[in-house]
PAPANU-835463 format. One record per residue: residue number from 1; residue in three letters; x, y, z of N, C-alpha, C, CB in turn. Coordinates in steps of 0.2 Angstrom, whole numbers, m for minus. Glycine has a CB too. Example, Ala and Ser with C-alpha at 12.3 -4.5 7.8 and 13.67 -1.06 7.14 Angstrom:
<atoms>
ATOM   num   residu     npx     npy     npz    capx    capy    capz     cpx     cpy     cpz    cbpx    cbpy    cbpz
ATOM     1      Ala      66     m28      39      62     m22      39      66     m16      39      57     m22      45
ATOM     2      Ser      64     m11      35      68      m5      36      64       0      39      70      m3      29
</atoms>
This chain:
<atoms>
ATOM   num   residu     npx     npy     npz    capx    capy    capz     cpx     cpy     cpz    cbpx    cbpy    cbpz
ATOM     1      Unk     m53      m2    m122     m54      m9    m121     m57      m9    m114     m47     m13    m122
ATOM     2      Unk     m62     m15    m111     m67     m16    m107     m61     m18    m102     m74     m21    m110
ATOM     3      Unk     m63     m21     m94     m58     m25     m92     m60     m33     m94     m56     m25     m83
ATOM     4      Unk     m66     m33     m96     m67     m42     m98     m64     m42    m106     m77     m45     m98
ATOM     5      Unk     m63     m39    m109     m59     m40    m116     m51     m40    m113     m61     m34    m123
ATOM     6      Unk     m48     m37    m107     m40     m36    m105     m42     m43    m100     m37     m28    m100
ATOM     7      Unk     m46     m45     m99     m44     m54     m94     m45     m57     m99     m50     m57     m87
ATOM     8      Unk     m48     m59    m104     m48     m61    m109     m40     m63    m113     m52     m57    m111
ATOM     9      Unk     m37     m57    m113     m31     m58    m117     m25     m58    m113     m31     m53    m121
ATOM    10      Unk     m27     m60    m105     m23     m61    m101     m23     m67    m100     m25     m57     m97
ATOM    11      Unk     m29     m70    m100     m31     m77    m100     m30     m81    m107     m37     m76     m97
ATOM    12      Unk     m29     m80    m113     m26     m83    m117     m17     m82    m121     m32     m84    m122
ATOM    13      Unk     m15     m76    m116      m9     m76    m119      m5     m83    m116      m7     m69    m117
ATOM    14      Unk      m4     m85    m110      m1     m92    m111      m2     m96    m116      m3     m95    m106
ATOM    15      Unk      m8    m100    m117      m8    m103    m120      m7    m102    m129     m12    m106    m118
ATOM    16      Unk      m7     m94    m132      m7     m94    m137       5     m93    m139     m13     m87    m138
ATOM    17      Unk       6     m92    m131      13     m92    m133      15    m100    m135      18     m88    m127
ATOM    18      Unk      13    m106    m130      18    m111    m131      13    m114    m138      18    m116    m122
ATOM    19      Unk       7    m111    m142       4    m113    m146      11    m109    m154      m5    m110    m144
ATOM    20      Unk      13    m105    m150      19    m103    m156      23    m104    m155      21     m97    m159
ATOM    21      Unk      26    m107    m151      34    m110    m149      33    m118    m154      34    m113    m138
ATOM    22      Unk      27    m120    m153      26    m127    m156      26    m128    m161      23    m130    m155
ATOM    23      Unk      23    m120    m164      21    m120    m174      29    m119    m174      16    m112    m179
ATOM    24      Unk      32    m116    m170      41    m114    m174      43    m120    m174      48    m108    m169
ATOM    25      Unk      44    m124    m167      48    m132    m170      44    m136    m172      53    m137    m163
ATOM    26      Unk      39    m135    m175      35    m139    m181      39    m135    m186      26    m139    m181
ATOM    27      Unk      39    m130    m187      40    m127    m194      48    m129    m195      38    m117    m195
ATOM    28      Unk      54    m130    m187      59    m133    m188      60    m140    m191      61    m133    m183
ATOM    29      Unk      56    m144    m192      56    m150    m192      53    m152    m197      55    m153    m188
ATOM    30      Unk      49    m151    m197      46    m153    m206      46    m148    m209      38    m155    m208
ATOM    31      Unk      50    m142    m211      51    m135    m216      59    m137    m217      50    m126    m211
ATOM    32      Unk      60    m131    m220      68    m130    m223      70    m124    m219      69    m128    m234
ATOM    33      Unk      61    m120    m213      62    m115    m209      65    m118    m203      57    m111    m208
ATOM    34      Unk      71    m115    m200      75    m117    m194      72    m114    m188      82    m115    m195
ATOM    35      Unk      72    m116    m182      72    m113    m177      74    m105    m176      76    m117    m173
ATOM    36      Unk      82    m107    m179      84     m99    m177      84     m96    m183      91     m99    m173
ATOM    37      Unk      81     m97    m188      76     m90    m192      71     m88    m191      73     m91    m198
ATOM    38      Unk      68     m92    m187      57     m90    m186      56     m88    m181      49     m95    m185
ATOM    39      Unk      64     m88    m174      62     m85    m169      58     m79    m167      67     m84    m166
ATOM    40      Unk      61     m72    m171      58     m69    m171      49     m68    m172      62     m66    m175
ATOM    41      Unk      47     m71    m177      39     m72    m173      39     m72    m166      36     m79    m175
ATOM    42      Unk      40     m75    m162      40     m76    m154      39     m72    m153      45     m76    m150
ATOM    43      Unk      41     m67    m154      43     m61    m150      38     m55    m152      52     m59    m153
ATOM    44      Unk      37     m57    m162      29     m53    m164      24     m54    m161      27     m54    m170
ATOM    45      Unk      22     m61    m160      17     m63    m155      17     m61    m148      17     m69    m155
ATOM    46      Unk      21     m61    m146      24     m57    m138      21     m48    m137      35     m56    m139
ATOM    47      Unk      22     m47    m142      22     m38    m142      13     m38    m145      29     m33    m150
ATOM    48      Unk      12     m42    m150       4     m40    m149       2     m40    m145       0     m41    m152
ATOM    49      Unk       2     m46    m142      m2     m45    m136      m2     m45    m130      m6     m49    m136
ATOM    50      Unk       4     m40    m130       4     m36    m124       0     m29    m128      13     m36    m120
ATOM    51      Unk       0     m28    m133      m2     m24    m137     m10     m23    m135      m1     m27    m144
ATOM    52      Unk     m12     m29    m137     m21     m33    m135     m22     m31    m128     m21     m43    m134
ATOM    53      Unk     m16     m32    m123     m18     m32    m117     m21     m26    m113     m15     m34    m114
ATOM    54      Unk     m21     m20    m118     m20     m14    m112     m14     m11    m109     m23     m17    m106
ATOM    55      Unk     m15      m6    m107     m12      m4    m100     m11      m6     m97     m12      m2     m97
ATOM    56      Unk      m5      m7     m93      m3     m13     m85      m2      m8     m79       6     m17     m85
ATOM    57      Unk      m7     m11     m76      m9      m6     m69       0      m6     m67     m18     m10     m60
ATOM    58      Unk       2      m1     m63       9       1     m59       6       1     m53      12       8     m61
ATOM    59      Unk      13       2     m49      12       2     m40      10       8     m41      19       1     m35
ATOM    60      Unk       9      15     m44       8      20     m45       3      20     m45      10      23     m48
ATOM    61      Unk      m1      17     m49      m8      18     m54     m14      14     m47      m8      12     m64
ATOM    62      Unk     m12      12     m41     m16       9     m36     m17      18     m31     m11       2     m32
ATOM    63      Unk     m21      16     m29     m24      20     m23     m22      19     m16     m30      20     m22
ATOM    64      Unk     m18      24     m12     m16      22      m6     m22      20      m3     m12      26      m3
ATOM    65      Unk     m15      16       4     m21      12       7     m25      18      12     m19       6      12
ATOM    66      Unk     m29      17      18     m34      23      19     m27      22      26     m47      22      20
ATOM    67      Unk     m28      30      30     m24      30      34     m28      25      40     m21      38      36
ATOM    68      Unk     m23      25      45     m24      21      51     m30      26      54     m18      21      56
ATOM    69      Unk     m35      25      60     m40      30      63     m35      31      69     m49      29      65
ATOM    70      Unk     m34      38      70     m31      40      77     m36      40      82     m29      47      77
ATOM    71      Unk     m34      37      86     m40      40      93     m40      47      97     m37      36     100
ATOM    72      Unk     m47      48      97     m49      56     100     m44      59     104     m55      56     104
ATOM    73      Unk     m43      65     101     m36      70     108     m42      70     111     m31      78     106
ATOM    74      Unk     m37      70     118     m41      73     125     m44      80     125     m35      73     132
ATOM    75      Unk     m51      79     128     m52      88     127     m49      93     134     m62      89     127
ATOM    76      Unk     m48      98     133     m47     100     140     m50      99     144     m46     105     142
ATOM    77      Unk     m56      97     146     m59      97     153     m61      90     155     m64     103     153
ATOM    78      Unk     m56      86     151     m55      78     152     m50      77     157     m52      74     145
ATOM    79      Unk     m48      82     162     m43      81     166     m46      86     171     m36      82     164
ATOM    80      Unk     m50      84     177     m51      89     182     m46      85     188     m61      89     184
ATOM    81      Unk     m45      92     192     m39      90     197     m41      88     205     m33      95     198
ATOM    82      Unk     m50      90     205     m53      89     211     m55      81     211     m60      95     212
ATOM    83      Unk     m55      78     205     m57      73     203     m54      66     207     m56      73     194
ATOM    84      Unk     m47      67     209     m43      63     209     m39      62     219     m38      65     204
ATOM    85      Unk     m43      70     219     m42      73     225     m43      69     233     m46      80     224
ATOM    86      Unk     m49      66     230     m53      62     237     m52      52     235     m66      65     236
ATOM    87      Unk     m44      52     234     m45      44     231     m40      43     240     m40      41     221
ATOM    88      Unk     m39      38     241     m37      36     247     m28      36     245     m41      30     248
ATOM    89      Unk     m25      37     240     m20      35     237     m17      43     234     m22      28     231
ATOM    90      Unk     m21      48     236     m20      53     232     m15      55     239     m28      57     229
ATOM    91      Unk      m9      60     234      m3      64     241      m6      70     243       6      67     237
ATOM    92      Unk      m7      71     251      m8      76     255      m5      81     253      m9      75     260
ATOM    93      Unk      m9      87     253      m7      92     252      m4      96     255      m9      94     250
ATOM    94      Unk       2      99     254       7     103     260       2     108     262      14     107     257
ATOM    95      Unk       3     110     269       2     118     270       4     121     269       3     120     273
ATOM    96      Unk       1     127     270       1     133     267       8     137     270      m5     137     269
ATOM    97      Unk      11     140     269      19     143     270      15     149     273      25     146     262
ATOM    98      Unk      16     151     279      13     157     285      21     159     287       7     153     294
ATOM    99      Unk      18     167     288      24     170     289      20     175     293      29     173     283
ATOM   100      Unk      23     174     298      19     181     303      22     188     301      21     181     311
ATOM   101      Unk      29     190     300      31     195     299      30     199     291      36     194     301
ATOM   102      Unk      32     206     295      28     209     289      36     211     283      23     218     291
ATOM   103      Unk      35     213     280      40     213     273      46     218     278      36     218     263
ATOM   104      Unk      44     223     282      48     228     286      55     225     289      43     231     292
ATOM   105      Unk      51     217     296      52     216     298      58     212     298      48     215     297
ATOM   106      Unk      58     209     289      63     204     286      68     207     286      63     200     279
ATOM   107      Unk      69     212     285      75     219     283      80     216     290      70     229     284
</atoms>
């Protein structure tokens, strides 16, 4: 079945149910058939055409949604440290640790 033959029978199942609700309390009221004998039609009409209708797409039967885009990881050489070195705001670097003596010495 096409999807224009399943909107089709999507689109006249309303009006073909309250069109059999009406034949039953017509058939209540001018028959000797009661309401609560013919119900069951209802319910035959009900099953064909969900019958008619196809398959019913599920939360399953959809395609997830596409993921979010991540923003580009940093490359490594997106951080140089000389870069930052000459800002006016940048912390001065300690001196160098000078030891005059030799390793003998410390003894």
């Amino acid at each position: 079945m096409n999807d224009q033959s399943t909107y089709l029978v999507q689109a006249v199942r309303g009006p073909l149910i309250l069109i059999t609700i009406g034949v039953l309390f017509a058939f209540d009221r001018f028959t000797e058939f009661r309401f609560s004998q013919t119900w069951p039609v209802l319910l035959i009409v009900v099953g064909l055409l969900r019958l008619a209708g196809g398959p019913r797409r599920r939360y399953r039967d959809y395609a997830p949604p596409p993921s979010p885009e991540q923003p580009p990881a940093p490359s490594a050489s997106a951080y140089n440290a000389t870069q930052y070195s000459s800002s006016p705001y940048a912390a001065p670097t300690p001196p160098a640790a000078h030891t005059d003596r030799s390793p003998e010495e410390h003894s």
